[in-house]
C-alpha positions in Angstrom: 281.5 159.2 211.5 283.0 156.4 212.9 282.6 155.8 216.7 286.2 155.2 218.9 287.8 155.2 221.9 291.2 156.4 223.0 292.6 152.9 224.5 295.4 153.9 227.3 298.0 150.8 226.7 299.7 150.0 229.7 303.4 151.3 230.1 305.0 147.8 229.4 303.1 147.9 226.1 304.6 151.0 225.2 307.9 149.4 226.4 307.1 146.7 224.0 306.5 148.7 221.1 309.3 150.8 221.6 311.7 147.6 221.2 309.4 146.5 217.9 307.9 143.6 220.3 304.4 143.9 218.4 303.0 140.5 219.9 304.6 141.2 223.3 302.9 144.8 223.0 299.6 143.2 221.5 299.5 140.7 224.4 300.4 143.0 227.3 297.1 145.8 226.0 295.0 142.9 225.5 294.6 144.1 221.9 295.5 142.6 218.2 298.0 145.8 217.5 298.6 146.4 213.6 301.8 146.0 212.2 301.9 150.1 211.6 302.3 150.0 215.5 306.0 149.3 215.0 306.5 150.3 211.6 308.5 153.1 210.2 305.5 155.6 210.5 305.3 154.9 214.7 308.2 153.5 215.9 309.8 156.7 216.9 306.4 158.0 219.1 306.9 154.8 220.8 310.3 155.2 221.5 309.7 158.6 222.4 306.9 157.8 224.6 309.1 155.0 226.3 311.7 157.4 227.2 309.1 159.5 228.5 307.6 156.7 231.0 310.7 156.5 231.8 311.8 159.6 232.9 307.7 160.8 234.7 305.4 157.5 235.1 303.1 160.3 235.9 302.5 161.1 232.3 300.6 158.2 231.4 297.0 159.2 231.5 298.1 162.1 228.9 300.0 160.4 226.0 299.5 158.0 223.0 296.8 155.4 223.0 295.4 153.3 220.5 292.1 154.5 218.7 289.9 151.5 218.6 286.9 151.4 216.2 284.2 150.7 219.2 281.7 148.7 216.4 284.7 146.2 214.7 287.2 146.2 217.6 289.9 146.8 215.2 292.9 149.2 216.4 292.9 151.8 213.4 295.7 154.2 214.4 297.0 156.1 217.5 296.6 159.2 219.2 297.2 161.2 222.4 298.7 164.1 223.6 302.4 164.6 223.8 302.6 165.0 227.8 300.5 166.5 230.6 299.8 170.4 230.5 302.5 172.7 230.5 302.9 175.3 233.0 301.1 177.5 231.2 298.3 174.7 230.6 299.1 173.8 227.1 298.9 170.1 225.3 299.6 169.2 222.1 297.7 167.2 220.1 299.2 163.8 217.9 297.3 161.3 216.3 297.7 159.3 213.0 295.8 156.4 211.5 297.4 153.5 209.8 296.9 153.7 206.0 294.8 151.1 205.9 291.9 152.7 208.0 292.4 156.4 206.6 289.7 158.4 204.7 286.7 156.6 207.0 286.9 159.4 209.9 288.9 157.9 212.5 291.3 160.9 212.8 288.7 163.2 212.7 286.8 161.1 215.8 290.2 160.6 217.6 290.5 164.4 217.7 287.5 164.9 218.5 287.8 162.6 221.4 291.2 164.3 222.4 289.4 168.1 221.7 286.6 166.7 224.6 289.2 165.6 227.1 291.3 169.3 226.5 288.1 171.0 227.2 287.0 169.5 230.5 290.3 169.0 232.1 290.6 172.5 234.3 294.2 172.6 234.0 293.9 173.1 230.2 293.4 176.3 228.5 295.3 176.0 224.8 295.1 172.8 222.4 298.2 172.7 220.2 298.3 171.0 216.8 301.6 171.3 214.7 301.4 169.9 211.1 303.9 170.1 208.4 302.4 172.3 205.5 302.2 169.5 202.8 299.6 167.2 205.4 296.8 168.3 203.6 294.4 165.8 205.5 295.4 167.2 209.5 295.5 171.0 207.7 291.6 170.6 206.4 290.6 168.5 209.9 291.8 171.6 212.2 290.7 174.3 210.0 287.1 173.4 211.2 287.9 174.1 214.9 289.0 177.6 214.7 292.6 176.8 215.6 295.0 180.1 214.8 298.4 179.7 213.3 301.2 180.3 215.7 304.3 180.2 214.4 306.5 177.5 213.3 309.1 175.2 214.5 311.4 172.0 213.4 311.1 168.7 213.9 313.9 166.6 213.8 311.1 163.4 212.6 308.4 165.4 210.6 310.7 168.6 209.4 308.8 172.1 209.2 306.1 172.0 211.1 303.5 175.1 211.5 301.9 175.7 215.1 298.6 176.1 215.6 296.6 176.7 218.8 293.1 176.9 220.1 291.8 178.6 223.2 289.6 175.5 224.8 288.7 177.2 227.8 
C-alpha cells in the first residue's frame, strides 16, 4: 500500500480552489495541485469548504486536505473530514482520488490515515461514511472496518447516499 499524508492546505488555498484559481491555490499550499482539484468532480467540496472557513475558521484542522504520495510527492486526491465532531462526537469521513491515481491504494491509505486520527482524538466516538449504493470501490473499502449501515439520506451533489457508522472508541 502506498504510503501518504493528509496535507492541511492553508485556508486561502481553499479560497483559491473554491474560485477555480488552481495555480493561485497550488502556489499558496506550496504544492503542484492536479487539475481534478478544480474540476467538476471537486469544485463543489471546495466551495463548500470555503463557505465553511468562512462561517468557523475554527474548523480547519478537521476538513479536506490533499493526500500526498510521501515517496513521489505527487498530490493524488483529497480527503478529510466534513467538520469538527458533533455534539454527540461524530465526523464524517470524505475522500476521493483523482482518476488518474485510483486502483494503487491511496483511498484506502487516506482512510486509514483519517480512521487513526478519529480514533485518538478523545472527543470522537462514531466515524461516519455515506456512499451512494452504485460506489462499489468506497462500499468494498469500508466493509473491511466493521462499519454498520445506518440509514440513508440525500445529497443534493451525490444523490442517495446510505449511512454507515463505526464505533472508534
Amino acid at each position: 500500500m502506498n504510503e501518504v499524508q493528509l496535507f492541511q492546505l492553508p485556508d486561502a488555498a481553499i479560497h483559491a480552489l473554491a474560485d477555480g484559481n488552481l495555480e493561485a491555490a497550488s502556489d499558496l499550499a506550496g504544492l503542484n495541485l492536479p487539475q481534478y482539484f478544480t474540476g467538476p468532480d471537486s469544485i463543489h467540496t471546495w466551495v463548500m469548504r470555503s463557505k465553511q472557513l468562512d462561517a468557523d475558521p475554527e474548523c480547519a484542522p478537521w476538513i479536506t486536505r490533499a493526500i500526498v504520495d510521501t515517496t513521489t510527492g505527487a498530490v493524488v486526491g483529497r480527503a478529510g473530514f466534513h467538520g469538527p465532531p458533533d455534539p454527540d462526537g461524530m465526523v464524517e469521513v470524505g475522500y476521493a482520488v483523482d482518476p488518474t491515481h485510483r486502483r494503487r491504494g491511496y483511498a484506502r491509505a487516506a482512510f486509514e490515515a483519517l480512521l487513526n486520527r478519529a480514533r485518538t482524538e478523545p472527543t470522537v466516538t462514531t466515524l461516519r461514511a455515506t456512499i451512494r449504493p452504485d460506489n462499489t470501490a468506497s462500499l468494498n473499502l469500508i466493509a473491511a472496518y466493521g462499519f454498520t449501515e445506518n440509514g440513508e439520506q440525500w445529497d443534493d451533489v451525490d444523490g442517495r447516499e446510505i449511512i454507515y457508522e463505526l464505533d472508534v472508541r
